[in-house]
C-alpha positions as CSV (number, residue, x, y, z in Angstrom):
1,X,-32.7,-28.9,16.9
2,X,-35.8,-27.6,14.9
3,X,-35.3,-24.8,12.0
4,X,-36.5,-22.3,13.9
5,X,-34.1,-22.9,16.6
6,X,-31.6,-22.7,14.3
7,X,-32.7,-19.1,13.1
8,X,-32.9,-17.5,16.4
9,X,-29.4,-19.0,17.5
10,X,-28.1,-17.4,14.3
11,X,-29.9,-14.1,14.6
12,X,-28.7,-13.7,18.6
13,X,-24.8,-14.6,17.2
14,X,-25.0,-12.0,14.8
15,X,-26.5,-9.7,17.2
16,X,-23.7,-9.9,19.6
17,X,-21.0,-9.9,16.6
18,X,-22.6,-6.0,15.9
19,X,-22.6,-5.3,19.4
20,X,-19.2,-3.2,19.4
21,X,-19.7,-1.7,16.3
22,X,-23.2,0.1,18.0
23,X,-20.4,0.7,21.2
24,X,-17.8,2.8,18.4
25,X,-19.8,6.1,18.3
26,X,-19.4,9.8,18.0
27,X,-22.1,11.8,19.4
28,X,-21.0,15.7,20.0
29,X,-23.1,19.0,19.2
30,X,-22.6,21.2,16.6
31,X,-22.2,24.9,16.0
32,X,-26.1,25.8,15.8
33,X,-26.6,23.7,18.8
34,X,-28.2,20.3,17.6
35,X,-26.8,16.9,18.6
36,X,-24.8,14.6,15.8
37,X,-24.2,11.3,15.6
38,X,-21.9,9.4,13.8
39,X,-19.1,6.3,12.9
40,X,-16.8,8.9,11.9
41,X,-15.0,11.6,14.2
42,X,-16.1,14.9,14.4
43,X,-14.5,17.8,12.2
44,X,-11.3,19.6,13.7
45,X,-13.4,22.5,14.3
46,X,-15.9,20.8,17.2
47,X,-14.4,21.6,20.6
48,X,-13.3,18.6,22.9
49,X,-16.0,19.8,25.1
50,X,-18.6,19.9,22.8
51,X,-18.4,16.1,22.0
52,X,-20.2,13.7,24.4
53,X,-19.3,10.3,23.3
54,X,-16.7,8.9,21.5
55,X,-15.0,5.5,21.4
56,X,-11.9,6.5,22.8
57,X,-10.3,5.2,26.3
58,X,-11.2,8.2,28.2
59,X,-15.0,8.8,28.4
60,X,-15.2,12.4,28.6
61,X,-13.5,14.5,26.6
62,X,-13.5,17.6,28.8
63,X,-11.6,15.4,31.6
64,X,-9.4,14.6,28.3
65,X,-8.3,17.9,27.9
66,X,-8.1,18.7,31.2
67,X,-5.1,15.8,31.2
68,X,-3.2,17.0,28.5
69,X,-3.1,20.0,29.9
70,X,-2.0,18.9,33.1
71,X,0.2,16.1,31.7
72,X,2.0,18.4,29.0
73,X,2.2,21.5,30.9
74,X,-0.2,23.0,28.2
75,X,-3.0,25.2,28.8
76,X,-4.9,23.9,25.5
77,X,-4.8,20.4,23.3
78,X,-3.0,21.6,20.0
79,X,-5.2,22.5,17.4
80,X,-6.8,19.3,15.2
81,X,-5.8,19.5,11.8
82,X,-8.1,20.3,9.2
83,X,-9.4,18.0,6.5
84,X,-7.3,19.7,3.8
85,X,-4.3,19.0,5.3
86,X,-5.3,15.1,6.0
87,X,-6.3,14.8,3.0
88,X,-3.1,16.7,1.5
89,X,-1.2,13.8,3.9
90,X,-3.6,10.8,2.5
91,X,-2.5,12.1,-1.0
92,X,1.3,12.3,-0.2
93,X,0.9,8.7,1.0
94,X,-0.9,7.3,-1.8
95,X,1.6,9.0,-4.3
96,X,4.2,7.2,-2.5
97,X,3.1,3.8,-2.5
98,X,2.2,4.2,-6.1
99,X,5.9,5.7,-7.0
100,X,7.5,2.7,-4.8
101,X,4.8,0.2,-7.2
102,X,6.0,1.3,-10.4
103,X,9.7,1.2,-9.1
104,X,9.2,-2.1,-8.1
105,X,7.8,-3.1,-11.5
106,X,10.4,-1.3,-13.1
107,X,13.1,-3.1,-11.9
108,X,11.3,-6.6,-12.3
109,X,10.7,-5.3,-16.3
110,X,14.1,-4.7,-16.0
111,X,15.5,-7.9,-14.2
112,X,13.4,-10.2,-16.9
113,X,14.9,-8.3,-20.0
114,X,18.4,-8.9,-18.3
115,X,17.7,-12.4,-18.3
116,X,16.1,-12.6,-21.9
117,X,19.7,-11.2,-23.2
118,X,21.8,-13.0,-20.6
119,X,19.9,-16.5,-22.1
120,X,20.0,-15.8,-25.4
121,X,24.0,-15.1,-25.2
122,X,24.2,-18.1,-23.6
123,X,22.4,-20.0,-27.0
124,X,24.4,-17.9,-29.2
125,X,27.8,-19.1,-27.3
126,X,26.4,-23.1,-27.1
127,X,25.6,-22.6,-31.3
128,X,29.4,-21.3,-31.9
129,X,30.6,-24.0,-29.3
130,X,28.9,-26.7,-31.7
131,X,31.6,-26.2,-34.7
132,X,28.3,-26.4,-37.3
133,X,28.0,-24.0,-40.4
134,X,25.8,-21.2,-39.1
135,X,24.1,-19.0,-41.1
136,X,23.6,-15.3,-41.0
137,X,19.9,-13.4,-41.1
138,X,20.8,-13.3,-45.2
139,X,21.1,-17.4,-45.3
140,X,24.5,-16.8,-46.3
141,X,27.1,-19.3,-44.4
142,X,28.6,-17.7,-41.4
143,X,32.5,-16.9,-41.9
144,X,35.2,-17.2,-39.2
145,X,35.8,-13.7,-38.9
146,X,32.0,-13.4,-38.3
147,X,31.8,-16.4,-35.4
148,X,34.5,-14.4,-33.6
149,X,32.5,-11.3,-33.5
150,X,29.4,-13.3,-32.7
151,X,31.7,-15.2,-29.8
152,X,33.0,-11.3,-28.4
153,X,29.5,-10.2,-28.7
154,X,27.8,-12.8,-26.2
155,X,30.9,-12.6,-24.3
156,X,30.3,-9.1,-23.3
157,X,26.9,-10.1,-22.6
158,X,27.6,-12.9,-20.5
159,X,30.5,-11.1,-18.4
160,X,27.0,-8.0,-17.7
161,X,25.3,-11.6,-16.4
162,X,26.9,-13.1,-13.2
């Protein structure tokens, strides 16, 4: 198979890959009267029966709305929502997943300082098992008195642990 073979058999694959992204237009006429086209559906305020072509299942819109109406019992589609309001919706949303994100990390900060004290109770508590001299921060040697409270201390710890 020759280069140029190649080329064409590539340039025909890609042309039927972008086939049904040509297929997933809007086309609907505006206000003042002049057709639009576009990836992107019209605005709220562009009548079902103005638009001419769009993606969806059912070809024409006016036959669209003439189902709902029949199917619903309504006279009229209900009103499309403005862009405020989706974008007002798209914000809610993306406040959301950011509050539920930094929960999440919050409570994994949370989990790994639990463990940090929960481990280092444990060393304090194998140190005191060992029956060694232990000295405090002041390099003074550790008292009895002082191992007890040391032993109570990781105790309480460890009992927050498991």
């Amino acid at each position: 198979m020759t280069t140029r073979t190649k080329c064409q058999l590539l340039a025909g694959l890609a042309m039927l890959l972008m086939a049904p992204m040509a297929q997933a237009q809007y086309v609907w006429v505006d206000a003042k009267g002049v057709k639009q086209f576009s990836d992107r559906a019209p605005p709220g305020s562009v009548p079902l029966k103005r638009i001419l072509k769009s993606p969806a299942r059912l070809k024409n819109p006016v036959d669209a709305e003439a189902s709902i109406g029949a199917t619903t019992g309504l006279a009229k589609a209900p009103p499309a929502t403005t862009w405020v309001e989706r974008e007002a919706d798209h914000r809610k949303i993306q406040t959301d997943k950011d509050n539920a994100g930094v929960k999440v990390a919050q409570a994994s900060a949370d989990e790994a300082q639990r463990q940090a004290r929960c481990n280092s109770a444990r060393s304090v508590k194998a140190q005191l098992a060992t029956g060694r001299r232990l000295r405090n921060d002041d390099r003074s040697t550790m008292d009895e008195d002082q191992k007890a409270e040391q032993s109570a201390l990781a105790d309480t710890i460890l009992s927050q642990c498991n």
